[in-house]
C-alpha positions as CSV (number, residue, x, y, z in Angstrom):
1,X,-29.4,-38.4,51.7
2,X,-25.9,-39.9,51.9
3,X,-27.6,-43.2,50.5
4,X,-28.7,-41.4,47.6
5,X,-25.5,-39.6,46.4
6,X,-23.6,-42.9,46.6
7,X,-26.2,-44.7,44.9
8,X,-26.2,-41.6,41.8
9,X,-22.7,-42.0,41.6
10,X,-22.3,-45.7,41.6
11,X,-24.7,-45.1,38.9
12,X,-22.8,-43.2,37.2
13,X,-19.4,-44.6,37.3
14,X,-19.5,-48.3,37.9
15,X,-21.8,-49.4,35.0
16,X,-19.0,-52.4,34.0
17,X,-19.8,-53.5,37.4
18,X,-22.8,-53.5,37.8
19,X,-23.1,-55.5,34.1
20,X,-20.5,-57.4,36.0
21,X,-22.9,-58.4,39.0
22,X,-25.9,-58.8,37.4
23,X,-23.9,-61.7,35.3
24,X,-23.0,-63.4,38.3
25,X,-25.6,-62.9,40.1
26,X,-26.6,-66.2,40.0
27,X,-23.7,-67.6,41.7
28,X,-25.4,-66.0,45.3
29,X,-23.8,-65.8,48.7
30,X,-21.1,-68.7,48.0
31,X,-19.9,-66.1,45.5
32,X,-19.5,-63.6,47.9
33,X,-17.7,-65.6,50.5
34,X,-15.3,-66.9,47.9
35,X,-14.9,-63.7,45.7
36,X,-14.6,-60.2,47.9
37,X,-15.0,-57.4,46.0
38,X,-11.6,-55.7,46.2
39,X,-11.1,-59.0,44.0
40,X,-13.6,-58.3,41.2
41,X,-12.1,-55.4,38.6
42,X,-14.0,-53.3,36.5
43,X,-13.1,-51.4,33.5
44,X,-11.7,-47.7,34.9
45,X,-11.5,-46.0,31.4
46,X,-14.5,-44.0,31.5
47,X,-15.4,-43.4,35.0
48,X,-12.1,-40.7,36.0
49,X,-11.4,-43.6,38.8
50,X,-8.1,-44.8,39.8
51,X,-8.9,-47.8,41.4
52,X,-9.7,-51.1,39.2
53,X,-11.5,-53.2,41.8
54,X,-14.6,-52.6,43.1
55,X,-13.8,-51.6,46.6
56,X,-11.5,-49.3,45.6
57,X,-13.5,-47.4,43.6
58,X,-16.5,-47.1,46.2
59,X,-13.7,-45.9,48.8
60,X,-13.0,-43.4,46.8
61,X,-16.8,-42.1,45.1
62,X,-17.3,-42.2,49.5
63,X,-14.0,-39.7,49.5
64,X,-15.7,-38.0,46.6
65,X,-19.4,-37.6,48.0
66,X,-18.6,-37.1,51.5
67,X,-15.4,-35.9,52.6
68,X,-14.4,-31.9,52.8
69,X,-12.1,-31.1,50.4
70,X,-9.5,-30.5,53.1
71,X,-10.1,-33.6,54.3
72,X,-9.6,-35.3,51.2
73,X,-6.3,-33.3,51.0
74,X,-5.5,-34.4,54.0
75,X,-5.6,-37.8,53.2
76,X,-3.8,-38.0,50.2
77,X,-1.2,-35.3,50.2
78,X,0.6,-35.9,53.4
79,X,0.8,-32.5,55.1
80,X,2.3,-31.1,58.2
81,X,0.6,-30.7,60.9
82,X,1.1,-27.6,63.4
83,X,2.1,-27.6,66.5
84,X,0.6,-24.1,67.8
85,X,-3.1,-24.6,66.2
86,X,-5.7,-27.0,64.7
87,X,-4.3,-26.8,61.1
88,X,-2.2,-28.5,58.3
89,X,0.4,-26.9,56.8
90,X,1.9,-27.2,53.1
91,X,5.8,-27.0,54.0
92,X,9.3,-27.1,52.1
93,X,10.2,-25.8,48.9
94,X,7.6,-27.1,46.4
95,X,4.8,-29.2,48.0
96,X,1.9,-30.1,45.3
97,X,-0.6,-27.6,46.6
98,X,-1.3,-25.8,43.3
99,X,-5.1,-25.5,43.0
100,X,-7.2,-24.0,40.0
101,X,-9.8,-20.7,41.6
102,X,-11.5,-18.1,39.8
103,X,-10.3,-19.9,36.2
104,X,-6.8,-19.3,37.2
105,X,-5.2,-22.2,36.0
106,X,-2.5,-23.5,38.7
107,X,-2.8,-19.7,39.9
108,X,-3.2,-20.3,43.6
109,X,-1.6,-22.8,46.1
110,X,-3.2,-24.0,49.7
111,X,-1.5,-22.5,52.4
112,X,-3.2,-24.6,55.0
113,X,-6.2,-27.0,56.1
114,X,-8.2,-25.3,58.8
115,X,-9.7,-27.3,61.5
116,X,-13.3,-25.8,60.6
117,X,-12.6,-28.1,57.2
118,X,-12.3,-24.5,55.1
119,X,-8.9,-24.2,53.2
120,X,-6.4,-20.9,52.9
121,X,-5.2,-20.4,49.9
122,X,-3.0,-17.9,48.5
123,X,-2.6,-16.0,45.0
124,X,0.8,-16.8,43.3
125,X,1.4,-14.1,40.9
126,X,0.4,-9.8,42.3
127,X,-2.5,-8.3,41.4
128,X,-1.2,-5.4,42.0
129,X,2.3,-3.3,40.9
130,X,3.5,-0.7,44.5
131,X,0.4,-0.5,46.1
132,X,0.8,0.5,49.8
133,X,-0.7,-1.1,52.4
134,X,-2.5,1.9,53.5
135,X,-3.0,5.2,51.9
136,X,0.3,7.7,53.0
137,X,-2.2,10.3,54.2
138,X,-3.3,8.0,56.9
139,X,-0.2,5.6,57.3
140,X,-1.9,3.5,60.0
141,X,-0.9,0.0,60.5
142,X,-4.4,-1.3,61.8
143,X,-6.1,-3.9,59.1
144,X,-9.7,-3.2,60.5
145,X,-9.9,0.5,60.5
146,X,-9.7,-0.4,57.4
147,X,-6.8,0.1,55.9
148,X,-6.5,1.1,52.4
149,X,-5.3,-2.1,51.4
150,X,-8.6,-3.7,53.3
151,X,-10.7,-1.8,51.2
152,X,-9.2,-2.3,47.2
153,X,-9.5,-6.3,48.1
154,X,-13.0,-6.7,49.8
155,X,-14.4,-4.4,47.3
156,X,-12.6,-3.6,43.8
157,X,-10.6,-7.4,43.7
158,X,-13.9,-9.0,45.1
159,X,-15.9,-7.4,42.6
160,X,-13.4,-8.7,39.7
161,X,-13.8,-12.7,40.2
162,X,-16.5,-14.4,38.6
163,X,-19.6,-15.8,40.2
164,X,-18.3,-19.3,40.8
165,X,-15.7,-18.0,42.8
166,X,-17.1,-15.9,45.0
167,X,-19.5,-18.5,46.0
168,X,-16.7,-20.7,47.2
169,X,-15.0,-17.9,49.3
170,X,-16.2,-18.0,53.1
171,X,-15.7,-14.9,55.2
172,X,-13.6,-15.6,57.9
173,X,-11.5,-14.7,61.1
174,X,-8.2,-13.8,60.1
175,X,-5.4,-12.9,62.6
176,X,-4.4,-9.2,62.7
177,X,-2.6,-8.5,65.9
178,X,0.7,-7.0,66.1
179,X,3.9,-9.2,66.1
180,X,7.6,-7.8,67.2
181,X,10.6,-8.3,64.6
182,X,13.1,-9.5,66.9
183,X,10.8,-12.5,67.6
184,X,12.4,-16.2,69.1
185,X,9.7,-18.0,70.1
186,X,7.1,-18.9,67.2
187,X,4.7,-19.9,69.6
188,X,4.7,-16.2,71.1
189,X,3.8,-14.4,68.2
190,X,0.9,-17.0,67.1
191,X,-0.5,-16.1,70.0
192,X,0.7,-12.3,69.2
193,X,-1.1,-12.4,65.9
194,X,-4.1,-14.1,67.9
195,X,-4.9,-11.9,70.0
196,X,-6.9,-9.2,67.5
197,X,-8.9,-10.7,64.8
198,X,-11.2,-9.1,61.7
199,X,-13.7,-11.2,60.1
200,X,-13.7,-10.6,56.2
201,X,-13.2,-12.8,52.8
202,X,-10.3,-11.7,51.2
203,X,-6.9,-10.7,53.2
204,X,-3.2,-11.5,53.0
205,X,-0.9,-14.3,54.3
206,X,0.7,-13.5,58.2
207,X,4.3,-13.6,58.9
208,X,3.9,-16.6,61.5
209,X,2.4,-18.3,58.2
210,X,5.2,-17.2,56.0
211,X,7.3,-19.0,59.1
212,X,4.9,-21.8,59.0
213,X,5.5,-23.0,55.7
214,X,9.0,-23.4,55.7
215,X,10.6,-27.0,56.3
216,X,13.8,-26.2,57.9
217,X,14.0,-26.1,61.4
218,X,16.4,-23.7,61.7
219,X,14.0,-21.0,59.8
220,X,11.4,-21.3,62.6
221,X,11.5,-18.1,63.8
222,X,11.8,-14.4,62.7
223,X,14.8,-14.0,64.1
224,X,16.3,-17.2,62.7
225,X,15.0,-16.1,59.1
226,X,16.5,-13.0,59.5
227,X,19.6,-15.1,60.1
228,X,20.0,-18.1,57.9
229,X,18.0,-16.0,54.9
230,X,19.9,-17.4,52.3
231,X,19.0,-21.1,53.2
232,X,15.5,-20.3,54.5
233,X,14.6,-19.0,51.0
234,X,14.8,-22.3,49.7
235,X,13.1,-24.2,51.8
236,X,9.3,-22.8,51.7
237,X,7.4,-22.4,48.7
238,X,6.3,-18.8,50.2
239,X,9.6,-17.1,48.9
240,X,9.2,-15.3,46.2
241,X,11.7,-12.8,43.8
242,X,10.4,-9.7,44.8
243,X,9.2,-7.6,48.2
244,X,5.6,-8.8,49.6
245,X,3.5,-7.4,52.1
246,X,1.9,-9.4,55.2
247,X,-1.2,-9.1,56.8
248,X,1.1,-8.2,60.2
249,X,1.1,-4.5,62.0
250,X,4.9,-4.2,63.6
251,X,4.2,-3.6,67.9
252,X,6.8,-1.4,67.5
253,X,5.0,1.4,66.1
254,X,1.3,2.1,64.3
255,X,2.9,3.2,61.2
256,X,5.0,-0.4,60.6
257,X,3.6,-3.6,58.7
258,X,6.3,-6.6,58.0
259,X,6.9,-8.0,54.6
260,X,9.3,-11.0,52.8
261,X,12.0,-9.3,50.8
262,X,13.0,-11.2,47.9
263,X,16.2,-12.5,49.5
264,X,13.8,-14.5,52.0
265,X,14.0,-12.4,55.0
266,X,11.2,-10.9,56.9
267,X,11.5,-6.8,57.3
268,X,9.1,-3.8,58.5
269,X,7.9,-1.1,56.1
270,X,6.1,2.0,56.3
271,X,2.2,1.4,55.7
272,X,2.2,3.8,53.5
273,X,5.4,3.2,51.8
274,X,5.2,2.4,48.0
275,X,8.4,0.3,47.4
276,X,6.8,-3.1,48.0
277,X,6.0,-4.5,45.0
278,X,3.8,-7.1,45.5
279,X,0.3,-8.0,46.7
280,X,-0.7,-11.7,47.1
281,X,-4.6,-12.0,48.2
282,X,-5.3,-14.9,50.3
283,X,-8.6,-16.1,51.0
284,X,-10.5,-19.2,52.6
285,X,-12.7,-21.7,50.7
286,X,-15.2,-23.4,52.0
287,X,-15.5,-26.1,53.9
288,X,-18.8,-27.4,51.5
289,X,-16.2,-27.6,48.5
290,X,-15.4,-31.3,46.7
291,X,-12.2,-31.6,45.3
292,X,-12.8,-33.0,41.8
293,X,-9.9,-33.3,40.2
294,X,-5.7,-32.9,40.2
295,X,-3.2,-34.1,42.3
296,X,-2.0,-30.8,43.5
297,X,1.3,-30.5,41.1
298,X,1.6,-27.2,38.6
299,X,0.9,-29.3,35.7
300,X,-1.9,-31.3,37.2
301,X,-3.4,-28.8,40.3
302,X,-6.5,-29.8,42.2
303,X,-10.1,-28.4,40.9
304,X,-12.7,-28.1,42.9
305,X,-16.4,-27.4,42.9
């Protein structure tokens, strides 16, 4: 099968080269010996290549056939990996991890690369204007009950992306346990947010992922956030102008859920409170996905397929 794809593709893209080869064919195994391929060049301008030597470009139709997506990601982004679990994470102020879903052009970025090979990634702008997390008559911090939050995304914003799109969304374990806000040891409240899980398709970022994402080592902890606010905000893309809610239920109480205020920080709010402005779906892609295009900057975000 594998055979096969590489052969449609070397079809497809190296037709120079193969004109190339036929011409020399001739010269036989002394050519071979004397001329390796990542010596003989090819004409690039039609085939969406990079490369302009024949091993090149099969190196990178294998990348295109074969690896995940993540894993092509992986390999040519640079990301960081974590310390507390089998995934990558996008860190610092403005890493090139825009990607195009659901049409949205640039409209998402990758949170992280999951070691089943699916990919997190999270919506940039709201979909929603002071939405509470769950509905005030209930006011209960618990994701999986569900919460009212839980519902609107897995049914009326699931319902709203086109077909494409919801065939590249996997359903998922996501973390819901409850973290504390006074928290110094990130490695704690992984586990913290580990220890309850709901499997769904369409959720919200954590607070240890919020954390996560941020480059400077002295913002590597709630409490440090909390802190050095005005220097964390710079250094993670996460950070955003307005107030955000998590996917996180507060341990100190069944009625608290932490969000990222626009300063940076990391607070608690009433479930059912209505002043956070902001929702932010996050969801995971699959791991079947091929990265087909971009190089992960606004201007120029990865597509995929």
């Amino acid at each position: 099968m594998k055979n096969n794809k590489l052969q449609f593709y070397l079809k497809k893209n190296l037709i120079s080269f193969i004109v190339g080869a036929t011409i020399f064919s001739g010269v036989g195994a002394y050519a071979a010996v004397t001329f390796p391929s990542n010596e003989v060049s090819y004409d690039n301008t039609s085939s969406g290549l990079k490369s302009t030597n024949v091993k090149g470009a099969i190196d990178e139709l294998y990348n295109t056939c074969f690896l995940p997506a993540g894993e092509q990601i992986i390999n040519n982004a640079g990301l960081t990996k974590d310390q507390y679990e089998n995934r990558y994470f996008f860190t610092g102020a403005n890493p090139n991890n825009y990607v195009t879903f659901n049409n949205e052009q640039a409209g998402w970025r990758i949170i992280s690369i999951e070691g089943d090979g699916t990919i997190k990634i999270v919506r940039i702008n709201s979909i929603l204007n002071r939405m509470e997390w769950d509905i005030f008559s209930s006011n209960n911090n618990n994701w999986a009950r569900p919460a009212g939050l839980n519902t609107y995304l897995k049914e009326t914003y699931y319902n709203s992306l086109n077909s494409t799109a919801k065939g590249q969304i996997v359903s998922h374990d996501w973390s819901i346990g409850a973290v504390t806000q006074n928290n110094n040891d990130l490695g704690d409240q992984v586990k913290d947010e580990n220890s309850s899980t709901w499997n769904g398709k369409i959720a919200l970022p954590t607070v240890s992922e919020y954390i996560r994402t941020n480059s400077n080592t002295n913002c590597n902890t709630v409490s440090k956030i909390n802190i050095n606010f005005n220097t964390c905000k710079n250094s993670t893309w996460m950070s955003k102008n307005d107030y955000w809610w998590t996917l996180s239920p507060s341990s100190g109480s069944s009625n608290f859920v932490f969000f990222v205020q626009s300063i940076g920080n990391i607070a608690i709010y009433d479930a059912g409170g209505t002043i956070i402005d902001s929702v932010r779906p996050a969801l995971y892609l699959s791991s079947n996905i091929k990265i087909t295009g971009g190089t992960g900057t606004q201007s120029d975000p990865y597509t995929i397929q």
